[in-house]
N, C-alpha and C positions, 0 to 999 in steps of 0.2 A: 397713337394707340399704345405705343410702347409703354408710356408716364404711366397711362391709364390703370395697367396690368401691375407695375409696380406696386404704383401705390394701394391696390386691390388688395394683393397679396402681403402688402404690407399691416395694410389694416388687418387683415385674417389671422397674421400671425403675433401681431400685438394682442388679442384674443388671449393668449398665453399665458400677458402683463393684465391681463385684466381678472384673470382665471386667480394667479396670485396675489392683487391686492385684494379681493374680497376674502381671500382666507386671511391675509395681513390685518385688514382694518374691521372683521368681525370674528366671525369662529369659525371649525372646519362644521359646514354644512351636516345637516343630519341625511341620512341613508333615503329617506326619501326626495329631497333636493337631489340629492346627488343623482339617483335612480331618473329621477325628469329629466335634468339633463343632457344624461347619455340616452338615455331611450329619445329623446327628440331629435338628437344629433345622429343617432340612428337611421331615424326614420328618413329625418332631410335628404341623409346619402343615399336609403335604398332608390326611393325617390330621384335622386338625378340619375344614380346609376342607369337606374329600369328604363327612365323617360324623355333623360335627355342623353345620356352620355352613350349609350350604345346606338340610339338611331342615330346620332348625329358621324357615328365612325361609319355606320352603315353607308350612309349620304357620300360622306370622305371617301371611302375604298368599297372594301367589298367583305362578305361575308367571314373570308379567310383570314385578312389584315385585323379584323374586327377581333375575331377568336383568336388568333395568336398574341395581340396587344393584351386582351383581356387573361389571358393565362400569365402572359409573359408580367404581366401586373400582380396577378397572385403571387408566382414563386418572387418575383423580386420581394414584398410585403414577406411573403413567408421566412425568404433568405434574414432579411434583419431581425425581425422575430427569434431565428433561430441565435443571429450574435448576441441579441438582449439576453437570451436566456444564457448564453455562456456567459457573458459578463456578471450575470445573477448567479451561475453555479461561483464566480472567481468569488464573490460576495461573502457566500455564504463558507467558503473555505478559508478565507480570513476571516472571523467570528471574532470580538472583541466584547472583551465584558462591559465594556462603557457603553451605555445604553443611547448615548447623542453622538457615540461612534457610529452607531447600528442605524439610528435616523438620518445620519451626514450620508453616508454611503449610501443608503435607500434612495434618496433626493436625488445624489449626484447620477445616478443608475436611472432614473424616472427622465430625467433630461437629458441625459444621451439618446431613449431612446424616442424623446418625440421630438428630441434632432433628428435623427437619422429618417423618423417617419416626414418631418414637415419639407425634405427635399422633392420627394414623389408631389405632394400635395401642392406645391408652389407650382411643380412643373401642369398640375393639371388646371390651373387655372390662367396659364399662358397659353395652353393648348384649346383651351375651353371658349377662351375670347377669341383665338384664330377663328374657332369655326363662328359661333355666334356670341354679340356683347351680350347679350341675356343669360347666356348658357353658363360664360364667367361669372358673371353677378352669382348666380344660383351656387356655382361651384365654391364660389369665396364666401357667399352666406355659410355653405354647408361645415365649410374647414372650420369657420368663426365658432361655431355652435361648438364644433368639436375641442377645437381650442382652449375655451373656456374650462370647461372640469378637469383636461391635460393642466394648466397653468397648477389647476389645484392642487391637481397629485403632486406636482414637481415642488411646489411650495410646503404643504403640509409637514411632509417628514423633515425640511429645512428649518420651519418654524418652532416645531422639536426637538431638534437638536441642536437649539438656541442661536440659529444664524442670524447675524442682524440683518433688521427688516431691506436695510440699503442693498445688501450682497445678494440678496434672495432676489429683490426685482433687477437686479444687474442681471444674474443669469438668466433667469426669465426674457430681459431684451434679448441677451445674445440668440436665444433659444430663435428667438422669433423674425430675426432677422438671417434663419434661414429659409424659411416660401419666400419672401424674395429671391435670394439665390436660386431657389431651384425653377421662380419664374423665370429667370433671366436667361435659365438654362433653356428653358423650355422653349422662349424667343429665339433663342439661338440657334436652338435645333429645327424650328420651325424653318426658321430663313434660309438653312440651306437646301430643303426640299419642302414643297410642299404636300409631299407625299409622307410624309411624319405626321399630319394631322390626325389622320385615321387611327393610327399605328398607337398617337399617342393621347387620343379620345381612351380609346378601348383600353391603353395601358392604365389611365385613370384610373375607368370603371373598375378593372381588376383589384386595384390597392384600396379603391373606397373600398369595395365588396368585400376584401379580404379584414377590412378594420371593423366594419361592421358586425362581420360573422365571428370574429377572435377579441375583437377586444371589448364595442358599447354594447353591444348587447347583453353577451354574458357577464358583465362586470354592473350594466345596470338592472339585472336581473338578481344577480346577487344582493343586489342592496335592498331591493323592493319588486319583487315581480308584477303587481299591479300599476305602482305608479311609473313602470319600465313600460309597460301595455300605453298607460295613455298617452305619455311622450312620444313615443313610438307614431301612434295613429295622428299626434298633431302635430309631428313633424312633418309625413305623408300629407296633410290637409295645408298647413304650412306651403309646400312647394305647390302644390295644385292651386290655391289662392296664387301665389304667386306668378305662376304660368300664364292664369283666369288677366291675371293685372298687363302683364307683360308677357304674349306668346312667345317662347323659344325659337 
């Protein structure tokens, strides 16, 4: 099972390397691609959150374990959110008039922070397959989704600021070989209780929840609020086929 998880979370986070070679080998997408797919990558999360990720901690523990993981998921999401933005304020107070200065920093700033996000998100698909293999599937589809337009961001402003195409997908690996890591973490913690399942169901649910509501949403909303609408609804329809194929 272990292998299994790995290389799950492997493939999820190569998503990243795949995010940056389509901005590499075409162009940065226009506002309404872009709007699809975060609004669909959206919708996939609310979807596991709502359907599978919280009844399944329910199953695990109990009502309290369920609510304190899921909160204790927000403030963690929230806590890094908060470093991103101070490393944005450090950004913005070294100002450089070279304008491939300004897109280098942007890039390196976009990849730290869906480093620090893709640790939470590996751990919740080692957590995910503890409870049920279906349930990882679904969680590793949803990061994938998510993954993709993150790869972009990190790529665009690198592409910009004339980095060659090689260093740009080098980052992007490094980037993506961290949901591994934070599966392994997630394996680890699992092993030594299995009373972390619930704990760490519900802490998922809380960090999808919190990305959804701070970052695809409003970001695919900004670009396109209508083609944000239908991504959204087929990403939703998306895991319900899914479910329909393969019950949780």
């Amino acid at each position: 099972m272990t292998h299994a998880i790995i290389w799950q979370s492997l493939i999820a986070g190569l998503a990243t390397v795949l995010g940056a070679i389509i901005i590499l080998i075409t162009e940065i997408p226009d506002k309404k691609v872009l709007a699809f797919l975060l609004g669909m990558a959206g919708g996939v999360m609310t979807s596991v959150v709502i359907f599978d990720l919280i009844p399944s901690a329910l199953v695990y523990g109990n009502a309290l374990v369920a609510s304190l993981g899921f909160i204790f998921g927000l403030f963690l999401m929230f806590f890094l959110d908060l470093l991103i933005s101070l490393f944005s304020s450090l950004k913005n107070s070294l100002q450089k008039p070279e304008k491939q200065t300004h897109f280098l920093k942007m890039g390196y700033l976009i990849a730290i922070g869906i480093a620090l996000h893709d640790l939470p998100e590996g751990m919740a698909i080692a957590v995910g397959y503890a409870a049920k293999e279906s349930l990882g599937l679904l969680i590793a589809l949803s990061i994938s989704l998510h993954n993709i337009p993150e790869g972009m961001a990190t790529a665009a402003p690198l592409v910009m600021a004339g980095m060659p195409r090689s260093r740009i997908i080098l980052i992007c690996l490094l980037i993506s070989l961290i949901t591994p890591l934070g599966a392994l973490l997630g394996i680890i913690l699992i092993s030594l209780s299995a009373r972390f399942i619930s704990l760490l169901l519900a802490l998922a649910g809380g960090s999808m929840a919190f990305i959804v509501k701070k970052e695809l949403l409003p970001e695919a909303h900004r670009q396109c609020p209508g083609t944000a609408h239908i991504g959204f609804i087929l990403g939703i329809l998306l895991i319900f086929f899914l479910g329909w194929l393969h019950p949780v």
